[in-house]
C-alpha positions in Angstrom: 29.6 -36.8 -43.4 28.6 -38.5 -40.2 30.6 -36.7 -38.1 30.1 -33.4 -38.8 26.3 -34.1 -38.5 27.0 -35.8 -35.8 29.1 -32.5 -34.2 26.7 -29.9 -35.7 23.5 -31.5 -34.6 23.7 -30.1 -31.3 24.6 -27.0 -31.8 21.7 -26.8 -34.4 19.3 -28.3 -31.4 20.9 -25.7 -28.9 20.0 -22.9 -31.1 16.7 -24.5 -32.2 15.7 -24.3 -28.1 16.9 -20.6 -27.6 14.7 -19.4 -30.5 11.8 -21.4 -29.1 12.4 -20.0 -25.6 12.7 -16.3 -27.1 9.8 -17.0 -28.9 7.7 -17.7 -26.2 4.6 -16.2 -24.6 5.9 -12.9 -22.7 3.1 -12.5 -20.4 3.0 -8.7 -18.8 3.8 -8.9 -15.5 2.1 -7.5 -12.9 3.6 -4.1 -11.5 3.7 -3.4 -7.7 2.2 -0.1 -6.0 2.0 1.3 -2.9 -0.3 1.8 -0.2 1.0 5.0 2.0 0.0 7.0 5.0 0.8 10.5 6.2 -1.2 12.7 8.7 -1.7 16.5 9.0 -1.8 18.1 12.2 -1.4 21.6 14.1 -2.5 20.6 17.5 -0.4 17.0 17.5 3.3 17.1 17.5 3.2 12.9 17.5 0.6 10.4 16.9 1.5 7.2 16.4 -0.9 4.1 15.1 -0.1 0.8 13.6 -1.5 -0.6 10.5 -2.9 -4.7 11.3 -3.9 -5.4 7.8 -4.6 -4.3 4.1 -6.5 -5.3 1.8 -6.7 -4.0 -2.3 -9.8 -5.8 -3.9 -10.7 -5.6 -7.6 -14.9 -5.7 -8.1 -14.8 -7.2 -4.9 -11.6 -9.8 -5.3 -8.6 -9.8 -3.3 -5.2 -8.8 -4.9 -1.6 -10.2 -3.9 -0.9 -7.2 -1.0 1.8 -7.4 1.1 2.1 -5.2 4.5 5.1 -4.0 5.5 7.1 -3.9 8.9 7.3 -0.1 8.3 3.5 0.1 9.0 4.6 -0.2 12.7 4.7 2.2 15.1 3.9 4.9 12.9 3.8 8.5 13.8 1.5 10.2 11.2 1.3 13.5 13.2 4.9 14.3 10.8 3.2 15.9 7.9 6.9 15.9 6.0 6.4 11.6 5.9 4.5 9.7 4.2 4.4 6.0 6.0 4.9 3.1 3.4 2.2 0.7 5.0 1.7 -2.0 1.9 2.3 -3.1 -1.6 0.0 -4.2 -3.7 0.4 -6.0 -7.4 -2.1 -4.9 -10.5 -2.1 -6.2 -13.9 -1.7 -3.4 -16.7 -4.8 -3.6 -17.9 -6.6 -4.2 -14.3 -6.1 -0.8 -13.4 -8.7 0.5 -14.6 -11.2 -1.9 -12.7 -13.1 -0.3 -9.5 -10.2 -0.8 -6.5 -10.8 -0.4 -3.4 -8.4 -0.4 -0.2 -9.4 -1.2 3.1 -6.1 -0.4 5.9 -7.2 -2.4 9.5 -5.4 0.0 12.2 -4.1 -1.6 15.9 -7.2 -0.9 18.3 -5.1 1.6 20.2 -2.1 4.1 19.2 -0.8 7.0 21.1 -0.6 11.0 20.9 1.2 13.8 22.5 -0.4 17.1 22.4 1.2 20.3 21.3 0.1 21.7 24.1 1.6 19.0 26.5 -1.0 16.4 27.1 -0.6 12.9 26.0 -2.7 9.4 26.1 -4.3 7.2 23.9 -5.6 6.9 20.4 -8.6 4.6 20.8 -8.7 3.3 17.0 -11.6 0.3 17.2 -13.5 2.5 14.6 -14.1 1.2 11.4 -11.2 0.4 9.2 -10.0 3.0 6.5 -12.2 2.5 3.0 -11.1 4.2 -0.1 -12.0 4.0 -3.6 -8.7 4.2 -5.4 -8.4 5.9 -9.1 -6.7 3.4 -11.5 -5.2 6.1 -13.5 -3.9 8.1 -11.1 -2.1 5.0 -9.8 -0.5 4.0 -13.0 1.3 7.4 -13.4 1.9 7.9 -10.2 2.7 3.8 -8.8 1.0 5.0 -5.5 -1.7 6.2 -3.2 -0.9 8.3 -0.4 -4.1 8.4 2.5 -4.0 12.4 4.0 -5.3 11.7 7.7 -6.1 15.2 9.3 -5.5 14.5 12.7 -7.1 17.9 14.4 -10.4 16.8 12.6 -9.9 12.8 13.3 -9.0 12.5 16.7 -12.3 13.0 19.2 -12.5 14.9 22.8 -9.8 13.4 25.0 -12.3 11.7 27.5 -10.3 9.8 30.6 -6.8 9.8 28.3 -8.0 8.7 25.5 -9.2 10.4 22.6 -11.4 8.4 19.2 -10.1 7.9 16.3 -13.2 9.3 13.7 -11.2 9.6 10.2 -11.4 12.3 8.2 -9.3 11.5 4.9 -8.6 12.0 1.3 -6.8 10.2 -1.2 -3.8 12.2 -3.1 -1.5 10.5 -5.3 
């Protein structure tokens, strides 16, 4: 009788903490979105600019973001690409909180002109605000920032033409 407890007392113990691990708190995890940028233009055939920084608050708090390499050297003037600039993480039940997104641009990019002229974007504006729509995020998993570039990028003055943004938010 002693040894077969003895034999079967860790397989009882082995099963015992299985059933206690499956049994365990299964916390939602939090589900990654993204953060995209694409550009519209008819008098632009490339405009690149580079994205610095993100940052996705919730009522005012910073969420995990992450920005990505591909936020480099992006050329926004192809209206057939969106850029992927950043992730961002949200709880399930967080998206429905007021989100904003605040994208921090390099102070100067680059454009070429349809019509053949060329210099640069002078982006030292302020940085692009949005409110972001929780639901529209959850069945979609992303925001996509429209720049329209004919309406954003100033009077070329000395090769250089502002950046003024003129965007909307699709998803």
């Amino acid at each position: 009788m002693k040894k077969t407890v003895s034999r079967i007392l860790p397989l009882v113990m082995l099963l015992w903490g299985v059933g206690l691990s499956a049994c365990g708190d299964s916390a939602p995890e939090p589900r990654r979105y993204e953060l995209r940028l694409q550009g519209t233009s008819n008098r632009f055939s490339t405009t690149y600019l580079t994205a610095n920084a993100v940052q996705v608050t919730l009522g005012g708090v910073p969420l995990r973001t992450e920005l990505l390499t591909s936020s480099q050297r992006m050329d926004v003037a192809k209206a057939t690409h969106a850029h992927l600039v950043a992730y961002f993480w949200l709880m399930p039940e967080q998206a429905r909180g007021a989100l904003e997104a605040t994208v921090t641009l390099d102070d100067f990019g680059a454009f070429e002109g349809s019509d053949g002229s060329a210099g640069f974007v002078d982006a030292r504006s302020a940085p692009l605000r949005l409110k972001l729509e929780g639901a529209a995020l959850e069945r979609n998993g992303r925001a996509v920032i429209h720049l329209d570039l004919d309406r954003s990028l100033g009077a070329e003055r000395q090769g250089s033409r502002p950046l003024l943004p003129h965007l909307r938010l699709v998803y």
